[in-house]
N, C-alpha and C positions, 0 to 999 in steps of 0.2 A: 749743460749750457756754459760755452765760457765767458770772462768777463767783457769779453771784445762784445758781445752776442745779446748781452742781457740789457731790458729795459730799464728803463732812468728811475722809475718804482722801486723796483729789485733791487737795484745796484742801492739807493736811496734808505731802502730797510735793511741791508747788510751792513751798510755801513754804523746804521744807528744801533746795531745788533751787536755789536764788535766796540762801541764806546766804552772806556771804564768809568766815564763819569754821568750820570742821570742827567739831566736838564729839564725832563720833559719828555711828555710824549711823540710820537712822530702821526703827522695829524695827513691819508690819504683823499684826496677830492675828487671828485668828477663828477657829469651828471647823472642823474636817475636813467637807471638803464643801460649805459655803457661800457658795463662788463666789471666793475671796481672789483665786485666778487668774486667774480668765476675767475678773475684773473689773481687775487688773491691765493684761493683754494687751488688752483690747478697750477700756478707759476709761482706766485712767492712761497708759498708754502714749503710745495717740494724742493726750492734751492735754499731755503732755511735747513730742512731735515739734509740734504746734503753739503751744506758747508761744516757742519755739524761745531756750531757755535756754543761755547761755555759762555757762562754767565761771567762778563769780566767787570760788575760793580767794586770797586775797591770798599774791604772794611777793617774799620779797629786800623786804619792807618796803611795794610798792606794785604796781597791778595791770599787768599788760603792756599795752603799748601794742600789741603786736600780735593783730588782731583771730582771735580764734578760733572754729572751727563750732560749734554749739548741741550740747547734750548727747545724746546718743544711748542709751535705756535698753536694757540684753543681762538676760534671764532665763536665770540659772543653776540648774537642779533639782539639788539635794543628793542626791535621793531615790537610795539603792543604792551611793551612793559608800563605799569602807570605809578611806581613808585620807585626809588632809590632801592627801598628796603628789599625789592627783587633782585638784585644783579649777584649779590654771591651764589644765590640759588642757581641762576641762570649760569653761573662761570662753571660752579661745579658738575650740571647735567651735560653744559657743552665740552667739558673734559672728558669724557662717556667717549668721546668720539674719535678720542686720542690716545688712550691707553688700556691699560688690562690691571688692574691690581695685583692678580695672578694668587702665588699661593704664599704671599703674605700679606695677604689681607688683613691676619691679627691683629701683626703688628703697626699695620697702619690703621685700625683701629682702636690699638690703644690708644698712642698717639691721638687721636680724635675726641676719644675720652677725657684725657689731659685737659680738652679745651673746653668739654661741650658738659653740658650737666645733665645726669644721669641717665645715663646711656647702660644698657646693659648688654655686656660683652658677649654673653653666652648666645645672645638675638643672630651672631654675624656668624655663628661657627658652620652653618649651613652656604654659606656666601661667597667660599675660597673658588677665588675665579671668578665673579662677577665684576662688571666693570664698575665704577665709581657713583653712577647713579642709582645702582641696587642700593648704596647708603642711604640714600635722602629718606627714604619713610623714618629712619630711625635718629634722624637729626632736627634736633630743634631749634637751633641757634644756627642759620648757615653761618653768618659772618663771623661766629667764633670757630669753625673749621677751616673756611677756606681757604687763610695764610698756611694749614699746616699742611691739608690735603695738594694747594696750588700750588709751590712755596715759587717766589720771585726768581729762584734758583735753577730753576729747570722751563718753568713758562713763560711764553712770551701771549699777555692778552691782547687779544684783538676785538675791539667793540666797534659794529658796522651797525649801521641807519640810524646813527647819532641825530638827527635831524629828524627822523620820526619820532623819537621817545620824547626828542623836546617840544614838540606840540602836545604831550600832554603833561609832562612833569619840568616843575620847574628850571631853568638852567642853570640857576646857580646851586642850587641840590645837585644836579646829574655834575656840573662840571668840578665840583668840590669832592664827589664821588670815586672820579677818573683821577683826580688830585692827587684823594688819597691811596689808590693804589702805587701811583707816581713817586710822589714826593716823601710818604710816609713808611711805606713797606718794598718800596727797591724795582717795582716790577718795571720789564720794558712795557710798554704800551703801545699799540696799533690805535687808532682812532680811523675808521671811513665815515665819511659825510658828503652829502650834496649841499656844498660850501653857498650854493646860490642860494638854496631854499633858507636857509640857517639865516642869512642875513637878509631875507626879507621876508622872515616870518617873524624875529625877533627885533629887539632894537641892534642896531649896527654897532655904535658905540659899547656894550655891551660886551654882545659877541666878541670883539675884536679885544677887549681886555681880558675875555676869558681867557683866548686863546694867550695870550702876549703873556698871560703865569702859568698855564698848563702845556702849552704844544710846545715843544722846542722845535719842530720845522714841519712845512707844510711843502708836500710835494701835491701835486695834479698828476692824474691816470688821465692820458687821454689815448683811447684806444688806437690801433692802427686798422680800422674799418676795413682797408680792402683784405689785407690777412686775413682776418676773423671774420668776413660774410662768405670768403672763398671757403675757409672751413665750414661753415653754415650748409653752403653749396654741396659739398662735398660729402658732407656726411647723408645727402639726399639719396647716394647710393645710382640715380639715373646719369649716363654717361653721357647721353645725351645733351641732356642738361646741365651740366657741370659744363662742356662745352661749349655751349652756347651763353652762360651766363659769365663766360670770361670775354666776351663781348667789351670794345671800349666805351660804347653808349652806356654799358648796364654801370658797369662800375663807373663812368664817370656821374652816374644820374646817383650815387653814393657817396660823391665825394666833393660837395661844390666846395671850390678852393677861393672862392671872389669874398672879398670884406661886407660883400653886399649881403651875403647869404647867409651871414652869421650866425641866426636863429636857428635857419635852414638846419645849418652844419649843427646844430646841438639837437635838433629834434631825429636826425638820421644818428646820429652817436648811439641812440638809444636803439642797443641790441634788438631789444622785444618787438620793439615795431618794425627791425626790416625781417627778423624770424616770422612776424605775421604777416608781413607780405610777400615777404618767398616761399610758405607755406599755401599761400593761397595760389599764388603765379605753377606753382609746383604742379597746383593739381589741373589748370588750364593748360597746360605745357604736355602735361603728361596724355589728358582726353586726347589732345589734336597730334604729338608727334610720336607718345611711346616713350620710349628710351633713346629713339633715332638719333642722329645726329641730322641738324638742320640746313641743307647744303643749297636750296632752293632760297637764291636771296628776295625775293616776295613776301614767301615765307616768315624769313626774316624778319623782314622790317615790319610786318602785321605782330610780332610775336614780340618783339621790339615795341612798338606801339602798346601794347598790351601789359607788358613788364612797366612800363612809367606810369599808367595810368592808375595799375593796382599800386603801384609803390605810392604814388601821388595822394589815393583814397586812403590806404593806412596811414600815413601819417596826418591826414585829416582828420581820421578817424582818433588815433592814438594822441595825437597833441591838442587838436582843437572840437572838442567832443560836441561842444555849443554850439557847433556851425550845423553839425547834423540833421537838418530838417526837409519837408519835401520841398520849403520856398528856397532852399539853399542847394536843395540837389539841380531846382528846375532853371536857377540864376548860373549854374555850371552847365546845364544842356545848353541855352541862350547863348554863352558868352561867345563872341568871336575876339579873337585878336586885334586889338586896335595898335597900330604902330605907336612907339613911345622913342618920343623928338629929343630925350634929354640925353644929352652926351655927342648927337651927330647933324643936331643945327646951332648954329651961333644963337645966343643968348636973346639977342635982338629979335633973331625970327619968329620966337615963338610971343605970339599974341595972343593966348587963349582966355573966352571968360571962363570966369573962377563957377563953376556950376556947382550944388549940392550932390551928395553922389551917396547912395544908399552903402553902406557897410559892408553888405555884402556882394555889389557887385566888386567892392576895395578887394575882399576876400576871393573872389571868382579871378580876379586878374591877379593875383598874388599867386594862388593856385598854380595857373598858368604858365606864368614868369618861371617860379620855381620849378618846376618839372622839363613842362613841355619848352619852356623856353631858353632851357640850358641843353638841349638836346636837340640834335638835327630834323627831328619827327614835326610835322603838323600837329595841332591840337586835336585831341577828338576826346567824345563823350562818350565812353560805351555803358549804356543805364543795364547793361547786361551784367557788365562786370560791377559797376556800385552797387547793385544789389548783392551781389554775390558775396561782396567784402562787407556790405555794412550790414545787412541782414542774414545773408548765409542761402540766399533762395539760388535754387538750383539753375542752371545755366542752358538757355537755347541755344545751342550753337548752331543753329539754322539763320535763327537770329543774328546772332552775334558777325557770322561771316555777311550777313548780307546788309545789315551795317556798315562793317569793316570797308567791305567794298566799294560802296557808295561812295563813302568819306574819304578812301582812297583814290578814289576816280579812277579803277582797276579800265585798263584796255586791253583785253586781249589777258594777259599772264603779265601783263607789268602795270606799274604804278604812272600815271600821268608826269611824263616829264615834266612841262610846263609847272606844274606844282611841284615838284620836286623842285627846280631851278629857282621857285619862288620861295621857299622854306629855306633852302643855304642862305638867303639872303636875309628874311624876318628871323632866324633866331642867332646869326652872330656872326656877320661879314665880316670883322676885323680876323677872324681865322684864315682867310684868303690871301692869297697870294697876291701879287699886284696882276700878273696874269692871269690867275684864276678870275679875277674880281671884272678885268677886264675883258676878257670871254666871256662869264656869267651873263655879265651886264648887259651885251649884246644876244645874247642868247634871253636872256629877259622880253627885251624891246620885241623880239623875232617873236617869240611865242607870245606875248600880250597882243601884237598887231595881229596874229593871225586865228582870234578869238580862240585859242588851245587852255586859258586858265579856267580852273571850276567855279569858278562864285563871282559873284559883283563884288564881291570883299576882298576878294584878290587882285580886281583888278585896280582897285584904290591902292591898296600894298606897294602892288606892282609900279604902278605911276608914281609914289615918292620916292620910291629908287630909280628911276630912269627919268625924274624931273628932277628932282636930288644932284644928279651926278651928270645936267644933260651935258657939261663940256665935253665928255666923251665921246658924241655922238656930233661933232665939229662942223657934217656938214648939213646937219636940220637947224633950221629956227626953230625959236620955241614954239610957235604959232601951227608949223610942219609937223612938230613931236605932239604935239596935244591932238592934231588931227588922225596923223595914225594911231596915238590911243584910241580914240572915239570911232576910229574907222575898226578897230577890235571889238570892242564892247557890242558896236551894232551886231557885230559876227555873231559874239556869246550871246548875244540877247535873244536869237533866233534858232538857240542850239535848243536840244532837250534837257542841258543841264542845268539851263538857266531858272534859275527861281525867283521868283519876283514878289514872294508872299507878303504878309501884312509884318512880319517878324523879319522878314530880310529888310525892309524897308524903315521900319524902326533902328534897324540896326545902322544903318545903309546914315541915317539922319543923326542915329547917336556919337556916329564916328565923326561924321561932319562937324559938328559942334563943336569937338576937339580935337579938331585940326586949324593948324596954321590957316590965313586967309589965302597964300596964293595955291594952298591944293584942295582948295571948296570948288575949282572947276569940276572936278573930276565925278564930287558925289552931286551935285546939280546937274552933270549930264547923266550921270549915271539914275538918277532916281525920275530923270524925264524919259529917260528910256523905258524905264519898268512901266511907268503910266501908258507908254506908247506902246507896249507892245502888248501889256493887260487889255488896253481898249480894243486892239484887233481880235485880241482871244476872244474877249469876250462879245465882239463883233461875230463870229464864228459861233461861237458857245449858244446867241443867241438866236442864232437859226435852229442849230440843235433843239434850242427847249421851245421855241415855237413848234416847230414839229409836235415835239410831245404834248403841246397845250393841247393841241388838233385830236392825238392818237391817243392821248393815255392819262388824264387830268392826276389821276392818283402819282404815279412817276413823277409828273409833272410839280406834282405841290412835295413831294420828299425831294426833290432837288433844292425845296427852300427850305423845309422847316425840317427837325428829325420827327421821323412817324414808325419807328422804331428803333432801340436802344443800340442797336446792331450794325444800324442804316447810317454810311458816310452820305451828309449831305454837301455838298458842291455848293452853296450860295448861301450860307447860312448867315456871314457875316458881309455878305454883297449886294449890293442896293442895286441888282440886272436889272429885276421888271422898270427901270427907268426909261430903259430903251426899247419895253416890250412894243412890239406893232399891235397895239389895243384894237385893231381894226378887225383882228381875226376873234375876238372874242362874241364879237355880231356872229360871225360865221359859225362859232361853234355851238351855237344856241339851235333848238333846245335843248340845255341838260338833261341828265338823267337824274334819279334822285342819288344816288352816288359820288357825281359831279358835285350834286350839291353839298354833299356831306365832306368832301374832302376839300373843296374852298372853305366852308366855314370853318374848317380846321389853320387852312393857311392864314383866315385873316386872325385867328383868334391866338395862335403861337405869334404867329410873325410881328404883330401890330398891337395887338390889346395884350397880351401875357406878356411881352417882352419890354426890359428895363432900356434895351437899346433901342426902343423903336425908333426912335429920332433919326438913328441912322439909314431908315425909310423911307424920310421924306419924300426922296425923289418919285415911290415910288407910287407917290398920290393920285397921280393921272391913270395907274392902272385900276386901282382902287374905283378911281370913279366910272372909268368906261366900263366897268362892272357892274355898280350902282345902275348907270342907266340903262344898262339891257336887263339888267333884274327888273328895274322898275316897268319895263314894258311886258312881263310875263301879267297873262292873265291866272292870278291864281286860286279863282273862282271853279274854276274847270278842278270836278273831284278826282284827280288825280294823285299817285303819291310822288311823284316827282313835283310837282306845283306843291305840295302840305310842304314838306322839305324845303323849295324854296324859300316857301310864305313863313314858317314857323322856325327856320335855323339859318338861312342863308341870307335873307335879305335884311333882315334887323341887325345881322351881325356885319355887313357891310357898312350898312348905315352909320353904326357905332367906330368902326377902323378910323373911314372915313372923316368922322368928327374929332377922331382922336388925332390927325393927322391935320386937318385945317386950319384950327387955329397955332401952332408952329407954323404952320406954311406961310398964315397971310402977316 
């Protein structure tokens, strides 16, 4: 490596290698994770052994004339040590790793002897050729050997997870320790630490005085990420995927460069969590393409999609362990994208109330932001893949694609324009060109009017970028542009894609909340529409299950309540029998004794066991047009459909019914 080539580290500890005067140690930083080590052992190391540097401390006035070997760096891990009294032990076993004794062991035995008390020579004569830890059974003093075994003259100590050892041993012990190799016996000194933990695990003041008598200079490692994950990559051996992961989404979802992201950018620094996620991404990459190379851009951008989500879950996983739970996994399936106004409305515009807001939906939109919203991709939740990363459970990929698709709004072999057209836009328009931006924009307006967006949430998105920017559109009034939005919506509203559930509508209301007042049109028509066109469904729906009242009573009551664990019920949380035609309940008289058994089931789930019944009210009327064709069964007559009625069906109406009355009046 030459010196044009070499990093600020490198160059950093050569230099302090080559000083003839002591100061101090040389103190490296970065964060946990980052590579401090490997970059250490595998780059400084080896341009240490090839600059091949003599020890140039001046003594007695002037340098020795006798020639000495070049420095020799020994990596010492603090990590787990709980006294001072360990570290010569420790320097000498990590020597082990640097040299050979060879076949004068003797004499550096004697020498040991010299130091150590009663040592018996004749123990070592089996030993010629053993490395430097073969010594230790027969050393009892280390710290009286290891100036002679180490001597400052040939080694250079390196002590790494300084910052571990002082959460359990004192710091002014550990740094008085470092001191004294320093300032007392001549040695160079390496110090790595995770500089942030140090000062906010200890006092500040402190710290910073230790260092200012011990360190003579402190450099920062900070990795170069895309080098070192392309290595990462690489060494996976699949050609395929090495290809595909020099993708600019992948590496840019590695490298956010904004002052916003600054956390961001220290939790991705940390090697171990993108090794775990490209380990995991590896083996989903590998199931579905092989080694191939991915030339099908669908393809793509599903495997794209897939790549940020798992990178997203590791370092959830890896940084914020706490958040891990099922109410935190289910607040990430929930979240939609809510457009965020700061930076692209004037200051004025934004009037929102100040709302309490749970922790973790903070964290579900953080999530978000960071990932999916530094990347061209739509947000999605694949619970295929979080489990696969936070538990390890094996992966459906029947599942997994027919997920993917949905949320992709796959047509044919391509991805939904219209969404796509809407995603350039929600995660970072300022990337546009002024022509891009302004064909976009029109291509926007064009596919909203012609109901082509997948969600009601989209088409809110939609409409603050194309009310946002209406000058563009010079020859609509605002009155004109708001009509063709709404003349879209009713389109969408009438697709198959449309979903109008209790959760899109929650959602639909939570977004409203926090938005500006002049784009609350949007979700006020948008949320009279879902009502309107629910009511028709369920206009429809409810000739359906009249039918079944008539043909099939058991059918008929698992459409409201579950009657088995297995069984999707349709109306569970729906208050239909509001609008039942009670008329036909005459008609379907007399029950059988079965009929009767499976009404008494409905009213007993639906109305007396249930914490919600309230949200039944409505359906009191049916409750009683019930009541009174029961109460007209003669169930005198010994029949077993009449016992059934008389002993389970009609006391248990009786009872709904009461449970339901007094709310009602």
């Amino acid at each position: 490596m030459t010196k044009e080539n070499r990093d600020t580290v490198t160059e950093a500890v050569l230099d302090y290698l080559k000083k003839d005067i002591n100061c101090g140690a040389l103190q490296i930083i970065g964060e946990w994770g980052c590579g401090k080590t490997y970059h250490l052992l595998h780059t400084v190391f080896d341009e240490i052994l090839k600059a091949k540097i003599q020890y140039p401390i001046v003594k007695a006035g002037k340098k020795s004339k006798k020639e000495t070997p070049s420095l020799t760096p020994i990596r010492v891990s603090l990590f787990g040590m709980s006294s001072v009294d360990e570290l010569p032990k420790r320097i000498i076993l990590a020597s082990n790793s640097w040299r050979k004794l060879g076949g004068k062991i003797l004499e550096g035995v004697k020498k040991v002897a010299d130091n150590a008390k009663e040592i018996d020579i004749t123990k070592y004569s089996s030993m010629i050729g053993v490395g430097v830890g073969g010594l230790i059974p027969f050393i009892p003093d280390y710290s009286g050997v290891v100036y002679t075994l180490i001597p400052p003259e040939k080694y250079v100590l390196c002590f790494d997870d300084l910052e571990r050892a002082m959460s359990v041993i004192d710091p002014d012990e550990l740094w008085g320790a470092i001191n004294e190799f320093v300032e007392n016996h001549g040695y160079k000194v390496i110090i790595i630490s995770n500089r942030g933990q140090l000062l906010q695990q200890h006092n500040k003041e402190e710290i910073l005085k230790f260092e200012e008598k011990v360190v003579d200079k402190t450099v920062e490692y900070r990795p170069n990420l895309t080098e070192i994950f392309s290595e990462i990559v690489s060494a996976s051996g699949n050609k395929g995927l090495i290809e595909f992961m020099k993708d600019n989404v992948v590496m840019e979802s590695i490298t956010p460069y904004r002052p916003e992201y600054l956390e961001l950018s220290k939790e991705l620094s940390n090697l171990r969590t993108l090794k775990f996620a490209f380990s995991h991404f590896k083996e989903v990459f590998t199931k579905i393409c092989g080694e191939n190379e991915v030339k099908d851009e669908l393809l793509k951008k599903k495997l794209l999609s897939y790549w940020i989500f798992i990178l997203a879950i590791s370092v959830e996983y890896k940084s914020h362990t706490e958040l891990i739970c099922d109410e935190y996994k289910c607040k990430l399936q929930e979240y939609s994208p809510i457009l965020s106004f700061s930076g692209l409305l004037d200051d004025d515009e934004i009037k929102i109330a100040e709302t309490k807001v749970n922790p973790l939906d903070e964290n579900a939109k953080r999530f978000h932001d960071n990932f999916f919203g530094r990347s061209p991709l739509q947000y999605v939740f694949y619970e295929e893949l979080y489990d696969y990363v936070i538990s390890g459970r094996d992966i459906d990929y029947d599942k997994l694609a027919i997920s993917t698709n949905k949320v992709f709004d796959i047509q044919g072999d391509h991805i939904n324009p219209a969404q796509e057209c809407l995603t350039s836009f929600t995660n970072d328009i300022f990337v546009m060109s002024d022509e891009d931006f302004k064909t976009s924009l029109q291509k926007l307006l064009d596919y909203t009017v012609a109901g082509e967006l997948d969600s009601y949430n989209s088409y809110a998105m939609a409409t603050w970028f194309v009310q946002k920017f209406r000058e563009f559109f010079a020859d609509l009034s605002e009155d004109e542009l708001k009509d063709k939005i709404k003349s879209g919506i009713e389109t969408f509203s009438k697709s198959d894609r449309a979903d109008g559930s209790n959760s899109v509508v929650r959602d639909i209301k939570y977004a409203r909340s926090n938005n500006p007042e002049q784009f609350r049109w949007v979700y006020d028509f948008i949320l009279s529409t879902i009502e309107e066109r629910s009511k028709e469904r369920l206009t429809k729906e409810m000739e359906s299950l009249e039918k079944l009242f008539m043909k099939d009573i058991r059918n008929f009551v698992a459409q409201l309540v579950p009657i088995h664990d297995d069984y999707t019920v349709s109306y569970q949380d729906i208050p239909i029998l509001e609008n039942f035609d009670n008329s036909l309940i005459s008609k379907k008289m007399p029950l059988s004794s079965s009929d009767a058994v499976w009404l008494t089931n409905l009213m007993r789930q639906r109305y007396l066991e249930n914490a919600d019944f309230h949200a039944f009210l409505g359906e009191r009327s049916f409750v009683q047009a019930l009541k009174n064709e029961v109460d007209k069964i003669d169930t005198k007559e010994k029949v077993l459909s009449n016992y059934t009625i008389g002993a389970r069906l009609k006391p248990t109406v009786d009872e709904a019914l009461a449970k339901l009355e007094p709310i009602a009046s």
